[in-house]
C-alpha positions in Angstrom: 10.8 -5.2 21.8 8.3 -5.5 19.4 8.9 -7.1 16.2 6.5 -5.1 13.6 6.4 -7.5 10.9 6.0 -10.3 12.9 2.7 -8.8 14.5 1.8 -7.6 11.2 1.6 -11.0 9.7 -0.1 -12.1 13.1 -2.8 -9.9 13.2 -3.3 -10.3 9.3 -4.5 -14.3 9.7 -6.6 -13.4 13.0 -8.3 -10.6 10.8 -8.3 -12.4 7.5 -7.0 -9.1 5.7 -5.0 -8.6 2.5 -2.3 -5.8 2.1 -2.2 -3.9 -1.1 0.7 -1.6 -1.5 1.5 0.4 -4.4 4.6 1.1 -6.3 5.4 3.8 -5.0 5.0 3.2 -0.9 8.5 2.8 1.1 10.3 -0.6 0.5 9.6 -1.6 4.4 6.1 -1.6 3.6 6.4 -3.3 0.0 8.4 -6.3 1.5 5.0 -6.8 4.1 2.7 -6.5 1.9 0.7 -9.3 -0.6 0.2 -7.5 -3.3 2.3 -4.8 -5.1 1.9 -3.3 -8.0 0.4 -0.1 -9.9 -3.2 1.7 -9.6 -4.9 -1.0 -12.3 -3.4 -3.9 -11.2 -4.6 -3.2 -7.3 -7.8 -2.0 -8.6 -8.4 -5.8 -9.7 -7.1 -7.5 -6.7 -9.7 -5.3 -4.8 -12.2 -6.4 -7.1 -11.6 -10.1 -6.4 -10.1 -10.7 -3.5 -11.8 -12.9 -0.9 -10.7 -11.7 2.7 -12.7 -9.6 4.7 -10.1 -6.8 5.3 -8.2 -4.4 2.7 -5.4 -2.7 4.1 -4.2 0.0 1.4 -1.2 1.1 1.5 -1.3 4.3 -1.0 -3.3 7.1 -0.6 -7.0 7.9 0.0 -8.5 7.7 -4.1 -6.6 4.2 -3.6 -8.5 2.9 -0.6 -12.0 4.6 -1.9 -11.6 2.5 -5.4 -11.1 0.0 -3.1 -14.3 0.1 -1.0 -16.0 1.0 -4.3 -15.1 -2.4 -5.9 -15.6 -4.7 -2.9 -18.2 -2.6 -0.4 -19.1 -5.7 2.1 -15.3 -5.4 2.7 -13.5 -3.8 5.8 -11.2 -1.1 4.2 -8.4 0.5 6.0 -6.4 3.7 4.8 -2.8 3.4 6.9 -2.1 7.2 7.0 -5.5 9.5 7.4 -4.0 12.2 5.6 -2.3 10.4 2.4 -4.0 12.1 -0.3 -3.5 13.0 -3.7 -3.2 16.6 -4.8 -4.2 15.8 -8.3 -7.1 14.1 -7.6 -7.9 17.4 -5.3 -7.5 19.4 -8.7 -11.0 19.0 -9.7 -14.3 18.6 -8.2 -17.7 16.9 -9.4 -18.7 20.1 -9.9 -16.2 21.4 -12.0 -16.5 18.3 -14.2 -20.3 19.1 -14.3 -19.6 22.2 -15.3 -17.4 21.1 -18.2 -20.0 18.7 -19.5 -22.5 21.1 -19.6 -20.0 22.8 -22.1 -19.7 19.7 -24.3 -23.0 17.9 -24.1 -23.3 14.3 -24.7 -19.7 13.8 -24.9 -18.3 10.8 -22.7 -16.1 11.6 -20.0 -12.9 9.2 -19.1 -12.1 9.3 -15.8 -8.2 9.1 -14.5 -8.5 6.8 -11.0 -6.3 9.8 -9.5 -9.5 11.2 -8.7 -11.9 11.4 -5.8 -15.7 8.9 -5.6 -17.8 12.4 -6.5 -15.8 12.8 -9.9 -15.8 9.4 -10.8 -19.5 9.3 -10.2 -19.9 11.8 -12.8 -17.7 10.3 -15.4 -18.6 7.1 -18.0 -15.7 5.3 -17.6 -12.6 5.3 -15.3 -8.9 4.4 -16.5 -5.2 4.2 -14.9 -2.3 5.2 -17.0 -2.0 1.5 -18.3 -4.7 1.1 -20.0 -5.8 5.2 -20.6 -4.9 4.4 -24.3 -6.3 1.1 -24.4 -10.0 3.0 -22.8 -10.1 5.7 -25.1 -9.4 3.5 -28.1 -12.6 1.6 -27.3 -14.8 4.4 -27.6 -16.6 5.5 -30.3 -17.2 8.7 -30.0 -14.6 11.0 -31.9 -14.9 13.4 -29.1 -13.8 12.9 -25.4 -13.2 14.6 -22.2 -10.4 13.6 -20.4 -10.0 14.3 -16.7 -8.2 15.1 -14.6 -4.8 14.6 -15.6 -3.8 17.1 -19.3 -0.3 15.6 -19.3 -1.5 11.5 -19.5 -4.7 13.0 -22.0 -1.9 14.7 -24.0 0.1 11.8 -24.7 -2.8 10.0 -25.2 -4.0 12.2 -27.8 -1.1 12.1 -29.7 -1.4 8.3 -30.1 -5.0 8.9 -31.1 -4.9 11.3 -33.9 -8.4 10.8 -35.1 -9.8 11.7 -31.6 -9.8 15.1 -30.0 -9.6 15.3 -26.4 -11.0 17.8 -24.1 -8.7 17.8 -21.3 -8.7 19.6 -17.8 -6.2 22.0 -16.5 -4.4 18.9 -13.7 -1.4 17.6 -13.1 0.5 15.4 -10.5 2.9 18.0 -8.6 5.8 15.4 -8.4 6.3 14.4 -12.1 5.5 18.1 -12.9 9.2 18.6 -11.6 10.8 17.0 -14.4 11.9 19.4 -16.4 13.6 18.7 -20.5 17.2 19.8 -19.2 17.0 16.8 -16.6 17.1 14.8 -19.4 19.5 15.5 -21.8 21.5 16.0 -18.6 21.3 12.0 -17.6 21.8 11.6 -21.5 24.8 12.3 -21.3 25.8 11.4 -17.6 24.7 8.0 -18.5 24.8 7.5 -22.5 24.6 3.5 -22.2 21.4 3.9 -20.5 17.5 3.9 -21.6 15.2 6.4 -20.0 11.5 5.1 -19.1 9.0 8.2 -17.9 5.5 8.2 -17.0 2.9 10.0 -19.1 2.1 12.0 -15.9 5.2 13.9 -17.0 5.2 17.3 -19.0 4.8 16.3 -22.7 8.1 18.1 -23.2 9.7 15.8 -21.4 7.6 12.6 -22.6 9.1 13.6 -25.9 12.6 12.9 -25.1 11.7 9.2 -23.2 12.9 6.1 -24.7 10.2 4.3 -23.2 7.1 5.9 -22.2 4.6 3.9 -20.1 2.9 3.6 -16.6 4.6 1.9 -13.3 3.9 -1.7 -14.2 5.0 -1.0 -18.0 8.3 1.0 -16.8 8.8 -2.5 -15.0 8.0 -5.0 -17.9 10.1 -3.0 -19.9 13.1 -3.1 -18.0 12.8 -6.8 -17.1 12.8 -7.4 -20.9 14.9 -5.0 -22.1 18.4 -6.2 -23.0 20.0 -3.3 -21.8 21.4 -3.1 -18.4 21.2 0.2 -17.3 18.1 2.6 -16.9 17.1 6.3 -16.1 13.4 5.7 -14.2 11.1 9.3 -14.5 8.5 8.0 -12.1 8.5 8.1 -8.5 11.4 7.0 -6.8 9.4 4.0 -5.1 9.5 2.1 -8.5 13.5 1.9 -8.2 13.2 0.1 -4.8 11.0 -2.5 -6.4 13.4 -2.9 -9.7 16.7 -2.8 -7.7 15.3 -5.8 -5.5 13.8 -7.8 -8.8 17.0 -7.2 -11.2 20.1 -6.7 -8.7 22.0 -7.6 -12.1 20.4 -4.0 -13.7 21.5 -0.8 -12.8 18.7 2.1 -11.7 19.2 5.9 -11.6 16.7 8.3 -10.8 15.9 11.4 -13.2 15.3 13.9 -10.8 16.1 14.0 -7.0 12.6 15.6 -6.4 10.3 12.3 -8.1 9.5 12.0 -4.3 5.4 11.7 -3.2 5.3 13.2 0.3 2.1 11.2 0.7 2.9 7.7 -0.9 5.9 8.2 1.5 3.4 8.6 4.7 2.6 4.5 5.6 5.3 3.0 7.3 5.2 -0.3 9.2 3.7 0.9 12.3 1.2 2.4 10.3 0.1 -0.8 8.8 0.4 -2.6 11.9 -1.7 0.5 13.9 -4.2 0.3 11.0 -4.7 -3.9 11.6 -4.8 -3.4 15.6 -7.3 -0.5 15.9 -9.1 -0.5 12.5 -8.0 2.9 11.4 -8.6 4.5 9.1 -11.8 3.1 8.0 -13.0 4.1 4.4 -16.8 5.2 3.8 -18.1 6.0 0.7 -21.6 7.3 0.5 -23.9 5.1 -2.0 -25.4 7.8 -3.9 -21.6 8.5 -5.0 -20.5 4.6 -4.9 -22.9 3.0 -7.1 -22.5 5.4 -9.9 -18.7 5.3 -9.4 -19.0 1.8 -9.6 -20.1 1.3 -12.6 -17.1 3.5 -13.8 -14.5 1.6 -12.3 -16.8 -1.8 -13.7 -16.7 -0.4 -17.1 -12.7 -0.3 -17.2 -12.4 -3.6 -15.5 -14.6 -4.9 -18.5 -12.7 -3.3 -21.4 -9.9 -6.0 -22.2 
């Protein structure tokens, strides 16, 4: 019988690839993987890394950024079909349309979003540093695309900014709802909740902590308290259950499950290092423009 990690890690030296698996992807594929982490912190790797292949395991903005960053490289999407439906919320020309509304205004780009969009933004950011970005410009105005929930809460932290932010949202946070959390408040009264901005701002309003995948798990390393409501996808427990097995993890709601970060599972990576699929293309008129977007973040400390 075939052992699927064993070829994995096989076929990884003979190709001299990396695997890059987010947060979120099944624990199977997280334990095979060199890298694990959230959208900026992969975004970086892919930016430096020296091996000729990049196996993503996440969904197709993911592996695009990837090929962006590091185009002499090999990259390989696990799952064909893994894709994002709030990157699929806007289009470069709906973002073209909304600059044409708000001329000269900078645009700040979420990475949720496809190589066209980002080509027509100014700068990119994740949700770890979306503050940090928007901070650094001058400009009191700013559009902010394409997720409103992550501009909203940055807005709020921003005061003397206004933000100009598109109608998108990610589907599985969307579910979280202010009743799921003063339900866990007081199922679990000892416990801190930590939520992702992607959420609805009513819920963000209720948080204890409020911060992106990597920050949710900073948090929780440091915190001294030793139980925790996550509202983020569900992939994020896996990772803190393994790291702090002395902490205990609940999730907010039963439904912060992404169908397509849950696609990749072992045989996909291992199909995807036999037979080179799937192999991401991204067409240079869109890639060198996008680029600099992504370049632009990476810059901003």
């Amino acid at each position: 019988m075939l052992n699927v990690k064993l070829e994995i890690n096989r076929l990884k030296k003979e190709r001299n690839a990396v695997i890059l698996a987010h947060n979120y992807q099944l624990e199977e594929v997280q334990e095979v993987a060199d890298y694990v982490g959230d959208s900026f912190y992969l975004s970086k790797i892919a930016a430096s890394t020296q091996q000729d292949v990049i196996v993503f395991c996440g969904v197709q903005f993911m592996a695009e950024t990837a090929k962006i960053l590091s185009p002499q490289k090999k990259v390989l999407l696990p799952e064909q079909d893994a894709g994002c439906p709030l990157a699929d919320m806007i289009t470069a020309e709906g973002l073209r349309e909304l600059k044409s509304k708000h001329p000269g205004v900078p645009v700040v780009c979420y990475i949720n979003s496809s190589a066209e969009v980002k080509a027509e933004s100014d700068v990119c950011c994740t949700s770890a540093n979306a503050l940090k970005i928007v901070a650094s410009l001058p400009d009191k105005k700013v559009i902010f695309v394409p997720d409103e929930n992550l501009g909203d809460y940055v807005a709020k932290q921003l005061p003397d900014k206004e933000l100009i932010l598109w109608k998108g949202h990610c589907v599985t946070h969307a579910k979280v709802k202010p009743d799921n959390v003063k339900m866990v408040r007081q199922q679990y009264p000892q416990a801190e909740i930590l939520i992702h901005p992607e959420c609805d701002p009513s819920v963000v309003a209720l948080a204890d902590f409020v911060g992106s995948t990597s920050e949710i798990i900073q948090y929780a390393e440091q915190s001294e308290t030793k139980t925790f409501v996550i509202g983020t996808e569900v992939g994020v427990i896996c990772y803190l259950k393994a790291k702090l097995p002395h902490k205990e993890f609940f999730l907010l709601h039963s439904g912060l499950v992404c169908p397509n970060m849950k696609k990749t599972r072992l045989e996909s990576v291992y199909e995807a290092l036999l037979k080179n699929q799937y192999e991401i293309q991204v067409p240079e008129k869109f890639a060198s423009q996008a680029r600099q977007t992504l370049e632009r973040m990476l810059e901003i400390k």
